[in-house]
C-alpha positions in Angstrom: 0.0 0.0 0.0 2.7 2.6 1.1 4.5 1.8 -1.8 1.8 2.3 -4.6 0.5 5.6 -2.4 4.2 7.0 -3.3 3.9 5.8 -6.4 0.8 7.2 -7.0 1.7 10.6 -5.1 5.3 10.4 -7.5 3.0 10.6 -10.6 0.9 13.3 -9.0 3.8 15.3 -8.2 5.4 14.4 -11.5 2.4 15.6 -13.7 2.1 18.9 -11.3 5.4 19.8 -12.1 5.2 19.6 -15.3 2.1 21.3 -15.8 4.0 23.9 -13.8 6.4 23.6 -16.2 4.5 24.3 -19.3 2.6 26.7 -17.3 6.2 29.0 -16.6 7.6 28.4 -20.2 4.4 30.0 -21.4 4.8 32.9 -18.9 8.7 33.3 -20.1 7.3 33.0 -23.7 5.0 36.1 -23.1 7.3 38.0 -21.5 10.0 37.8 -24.9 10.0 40.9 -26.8 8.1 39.2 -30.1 5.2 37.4 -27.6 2.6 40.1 -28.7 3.3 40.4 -32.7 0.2 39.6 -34.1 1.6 36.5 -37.0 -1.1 37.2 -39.1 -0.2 41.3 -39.4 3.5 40.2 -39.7 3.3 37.3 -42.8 0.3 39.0 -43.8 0.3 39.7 -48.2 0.9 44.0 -48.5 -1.5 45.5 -50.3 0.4 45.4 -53.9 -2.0 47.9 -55.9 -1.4 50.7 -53.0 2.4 50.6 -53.4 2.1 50.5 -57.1 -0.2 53.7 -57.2 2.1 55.0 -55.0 5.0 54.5 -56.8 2.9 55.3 -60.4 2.2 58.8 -58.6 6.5 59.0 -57.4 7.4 58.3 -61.2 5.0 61.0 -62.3 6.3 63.4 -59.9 9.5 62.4 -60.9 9.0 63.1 -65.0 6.9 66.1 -64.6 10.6 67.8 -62.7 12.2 66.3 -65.2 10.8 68.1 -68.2 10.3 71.1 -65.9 14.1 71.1 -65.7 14.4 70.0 -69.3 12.2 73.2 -70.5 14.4 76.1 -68.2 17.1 74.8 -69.9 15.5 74.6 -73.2 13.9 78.6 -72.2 17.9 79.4 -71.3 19.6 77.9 -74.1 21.4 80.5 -76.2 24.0 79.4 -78.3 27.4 81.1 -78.4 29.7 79.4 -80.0 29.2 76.9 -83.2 31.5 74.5 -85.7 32.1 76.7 -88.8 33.0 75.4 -92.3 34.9 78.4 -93.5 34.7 79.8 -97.0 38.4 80.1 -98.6 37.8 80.1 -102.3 38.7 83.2 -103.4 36.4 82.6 -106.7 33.3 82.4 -104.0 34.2 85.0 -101.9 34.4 87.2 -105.6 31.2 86.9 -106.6 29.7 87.5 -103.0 31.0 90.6 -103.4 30.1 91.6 -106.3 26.3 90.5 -105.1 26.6 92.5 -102.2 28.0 95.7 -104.1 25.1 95.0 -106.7 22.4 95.1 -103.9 24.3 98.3 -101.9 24.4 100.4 -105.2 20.4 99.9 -105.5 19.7 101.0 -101.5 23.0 102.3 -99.4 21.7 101.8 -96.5 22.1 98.3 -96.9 26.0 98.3 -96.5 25.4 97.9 -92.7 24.2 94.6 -93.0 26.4 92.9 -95.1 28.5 90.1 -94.2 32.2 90.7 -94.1 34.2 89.3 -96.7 36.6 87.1 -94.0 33.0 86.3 -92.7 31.9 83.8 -95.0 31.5 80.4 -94.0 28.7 77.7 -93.3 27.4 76.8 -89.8 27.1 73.1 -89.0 26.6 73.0 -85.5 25.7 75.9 -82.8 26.1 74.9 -78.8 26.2 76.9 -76.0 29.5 76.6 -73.7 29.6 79.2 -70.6 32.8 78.7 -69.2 36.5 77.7 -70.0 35.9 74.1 -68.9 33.0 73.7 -71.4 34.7 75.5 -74.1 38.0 72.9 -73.4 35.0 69.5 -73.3 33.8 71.1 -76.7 37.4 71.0 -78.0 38.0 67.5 -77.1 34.6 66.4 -78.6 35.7 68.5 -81.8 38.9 66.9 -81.8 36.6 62.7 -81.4 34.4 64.3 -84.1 37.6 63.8 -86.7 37.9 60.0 -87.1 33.7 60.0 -87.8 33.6 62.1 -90.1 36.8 60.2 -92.4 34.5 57.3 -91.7 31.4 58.6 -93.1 33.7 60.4 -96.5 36.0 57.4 -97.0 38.7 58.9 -98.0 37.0 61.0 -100.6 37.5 64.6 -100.7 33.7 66.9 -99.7 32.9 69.0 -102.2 30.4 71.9 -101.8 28.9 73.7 -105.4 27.3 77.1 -104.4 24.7 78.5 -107.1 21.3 80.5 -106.7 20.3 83.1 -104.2 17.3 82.6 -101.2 16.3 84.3 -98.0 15.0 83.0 -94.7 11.8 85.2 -94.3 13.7 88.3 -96.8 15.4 88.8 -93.3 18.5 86.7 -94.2 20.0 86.5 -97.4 22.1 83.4 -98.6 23.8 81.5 -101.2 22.3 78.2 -102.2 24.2 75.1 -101.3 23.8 73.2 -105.1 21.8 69.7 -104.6 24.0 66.7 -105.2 25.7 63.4 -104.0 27.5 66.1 -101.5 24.3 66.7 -99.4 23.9 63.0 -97.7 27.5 63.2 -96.1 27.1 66.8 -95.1 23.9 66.2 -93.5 25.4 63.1 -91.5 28.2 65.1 -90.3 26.1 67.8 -89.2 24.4 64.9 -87.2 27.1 63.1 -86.1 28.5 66.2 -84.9 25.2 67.5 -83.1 25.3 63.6 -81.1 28.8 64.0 -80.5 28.5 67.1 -78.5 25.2 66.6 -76.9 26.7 62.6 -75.8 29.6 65.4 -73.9 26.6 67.2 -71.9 26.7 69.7 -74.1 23.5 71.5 -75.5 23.9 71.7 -78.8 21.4 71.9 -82.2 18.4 73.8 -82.8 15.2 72.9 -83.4 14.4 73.3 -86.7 16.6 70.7 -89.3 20.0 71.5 -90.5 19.8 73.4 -93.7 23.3 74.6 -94.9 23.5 77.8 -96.3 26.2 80.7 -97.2 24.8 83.9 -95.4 25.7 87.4 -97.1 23.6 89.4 -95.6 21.3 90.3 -92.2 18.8 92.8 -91.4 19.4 91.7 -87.6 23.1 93.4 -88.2 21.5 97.3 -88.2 18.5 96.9 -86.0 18.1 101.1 -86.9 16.7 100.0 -90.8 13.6 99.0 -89.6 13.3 102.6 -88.3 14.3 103.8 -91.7 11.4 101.7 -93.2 13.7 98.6 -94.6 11.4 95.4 -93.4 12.9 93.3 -95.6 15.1 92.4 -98.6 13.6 93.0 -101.3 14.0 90.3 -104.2 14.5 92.5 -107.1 18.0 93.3 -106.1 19.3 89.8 -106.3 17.4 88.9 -109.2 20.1 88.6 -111.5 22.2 86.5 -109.4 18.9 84.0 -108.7 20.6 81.3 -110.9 24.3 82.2 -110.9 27.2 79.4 -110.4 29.3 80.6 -107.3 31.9 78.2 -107.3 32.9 74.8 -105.2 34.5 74.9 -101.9 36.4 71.7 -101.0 35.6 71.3 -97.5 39.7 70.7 -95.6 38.6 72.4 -92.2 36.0 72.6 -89.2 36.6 75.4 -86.7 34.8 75.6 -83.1 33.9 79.4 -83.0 33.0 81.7 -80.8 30.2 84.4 -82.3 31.3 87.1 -79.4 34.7 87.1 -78.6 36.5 89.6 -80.5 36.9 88.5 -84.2 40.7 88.1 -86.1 42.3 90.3 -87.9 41.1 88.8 -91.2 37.3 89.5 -90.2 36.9 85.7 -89.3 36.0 84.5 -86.0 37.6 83.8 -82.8 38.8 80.5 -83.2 39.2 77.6 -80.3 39.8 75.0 -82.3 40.3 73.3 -85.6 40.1 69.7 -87.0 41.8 69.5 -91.0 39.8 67.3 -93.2 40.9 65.3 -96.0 44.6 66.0 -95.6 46.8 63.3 -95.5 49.3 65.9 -93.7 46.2 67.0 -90.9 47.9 64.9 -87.8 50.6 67.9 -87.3 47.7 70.2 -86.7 45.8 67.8 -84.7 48.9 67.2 -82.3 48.8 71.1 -81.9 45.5 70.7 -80.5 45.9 68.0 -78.2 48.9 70.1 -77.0 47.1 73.4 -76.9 44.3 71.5 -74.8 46.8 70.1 -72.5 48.0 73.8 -71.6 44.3 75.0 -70.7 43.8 71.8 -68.5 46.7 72.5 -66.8 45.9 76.1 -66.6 42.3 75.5 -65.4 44.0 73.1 -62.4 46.1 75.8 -61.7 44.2 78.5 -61.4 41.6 76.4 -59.3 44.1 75.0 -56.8 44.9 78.9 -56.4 41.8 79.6 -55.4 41.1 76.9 -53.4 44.3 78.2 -51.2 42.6 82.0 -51.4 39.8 80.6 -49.9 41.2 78.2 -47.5 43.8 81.3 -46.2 40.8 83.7 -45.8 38.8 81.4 -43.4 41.4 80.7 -41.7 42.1 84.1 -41.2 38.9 84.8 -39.8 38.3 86.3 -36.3 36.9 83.9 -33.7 38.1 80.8 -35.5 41.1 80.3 -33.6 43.4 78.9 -35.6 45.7 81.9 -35.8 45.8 81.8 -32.0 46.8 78.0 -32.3 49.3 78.6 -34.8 51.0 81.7 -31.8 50.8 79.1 -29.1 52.6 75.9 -31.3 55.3 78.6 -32.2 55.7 79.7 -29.0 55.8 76.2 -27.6 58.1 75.7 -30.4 60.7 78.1 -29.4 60.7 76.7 -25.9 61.4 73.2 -26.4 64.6 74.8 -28.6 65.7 77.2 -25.8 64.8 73.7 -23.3 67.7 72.3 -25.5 70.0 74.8 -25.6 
């Protein structure tokens, strides 16, 4: 009896403590930091459509900023510089001065808006570049532009035929590039150039397409003629030259230009930079470049290390920051350790 009475109260005692047990674990379970995460709220499926509308609206906020920022820059583009073909056949330059003496001797007052002779040339790209370190990326992508453009003309040489007279809007008068098999390679030079550029982060083209032209004169260049009653150029005074044979330039040169800086002595324009074409002799004067480039980097890091120092001297040389005082009391301390040796 005593025996199976201990037994009895063993398992009594045994099944007590472990109810005890189970009881206390739960207890230490509740009290862990994770015991009162609801599971269901925590594995539970997010509500996918939300996020997406919320992320649709992010993106839209997004665009919209970017073509805000896209359209100041488009409102505060102004070119100032551009790659010029220039005019050097005397026999073109001839007869666009005849033209242009024709047109002065049937209203004076047009010799203020005539193009100078040194002048002459045809745009193929205009950009705008507003400080020397975007003037020097423009002269290394002019310098990359080279090896595309012998690409696209394969060794042969680019021709241009000049004949006829037009206007843009009888504000701006022009020669007439001839058509031809010459047009194709121009027009995918002028592109390649405008993509070269632009892949540079530089704003380059215009919006309306690349038509090449030889300008003689502008209206634009004496504002006062409107005054004077001269709205536009009247087509009876190139009539005679409406059909007449210019000449052919062969195209060995592209210039980066700049339209404001101060022009050369022979009336053409400020010039940053040149790239020869179709010269078997043109790597001389593209080692020039590369060296003349060289020199303005170099001249850019100088002059901004200089001005880093400027600025770095002048704060610390401001009252209250301390650093003069610091630089007394390590001097002073300097000259006692010496006199401590002496």
């Amino acid at each position: 009896m005593e025996s199976s009475e201990c037994e009895n109260v063993s398992k009594e005692k045994g099944a007590f403590e472990e109810e005890e047990f189970e009881a206390s674990g739960m207890d230490s379970l509740i009290d862990m930091p994770f015991a009162t995460v609801d599971i269901q709220d925590e594995c539970a499926i997010t509500d996918v459509p939300h996020i997406n509308l919320e992320r649709s609206k992010e993106n839209e906020r997004i665009s919209k900023n970017q073509i805000k920022k896209k359209k100041k820059k488009q409102k505060d583009y102004q070119p100032n510089y551009f790659l010029s073909i220039p005019i050097t056949n005397k026999e073109i330059t001839r007869g666009i001065k005849i033209l242009q003496n024709a047109i002065i001797q049937q209203d004076k007052q047009l010799a203020k808006a005539m193009i100078s002779d040194g002048s002459f040339h045809i745009t193929l790209l205009v950009m705008q570049l507003l400080n020397e370190e975007e003037v020097n990326i423009g002269i290394g992508a002019l310098l990359e532009l080279k090896p595309f453009i012998e690409e696209i003309l394969q060794g042969e040489q680019l021709i241009l035929p000049f004949q006829g007279i037009d206007t843009f809007g009888n504000q701006v008068g022009f020669v007439k590039l001839a058509e031809g098999d010459h047009i194709n390679p121009l027009l995918e030079i002028a592109e390649t150039a405008k993509r070269t550029f632009q892949e540079k982060g530089i704003l380059a083209g215009e919006n309306r397409g690349f038509k090449p032209h030889l300008t003689f004169m502008k209206l634009s260049k004496a504002p006062w003629l409107r005054k004077k009653g001269v709205k536009k150029i009247d087509p009876e005074f190139y009539e005679k030259f409406i059909s007449h044979r210019f000449g052919e330039e062969m195209v060995h040169r592209i210039d980066l230009c700049s339209m404001l800086k101060k022009k050369q002595s022979n009336g053409y324009y400020h010039c940053e930079s040149s790239i020869v074409i179709g010269d078997k002799n043109g790597g001389e004067p593209d080692d020039a470049e590369l060296v003349r480039l060289s020199k303005r980097l170099v001249e850019n890091a100088v002059l901004k290390a200089v001005q880093q120092y400027l600025e770095e001297t002048q704060n610390k040389s401001k009252p209250g920051d301390g650093s003069s005082v610091k630089t007394q009391e390590a001097d002073r301390n300097g000259t006692d350790s010496d006199n401590n040796r002496k």
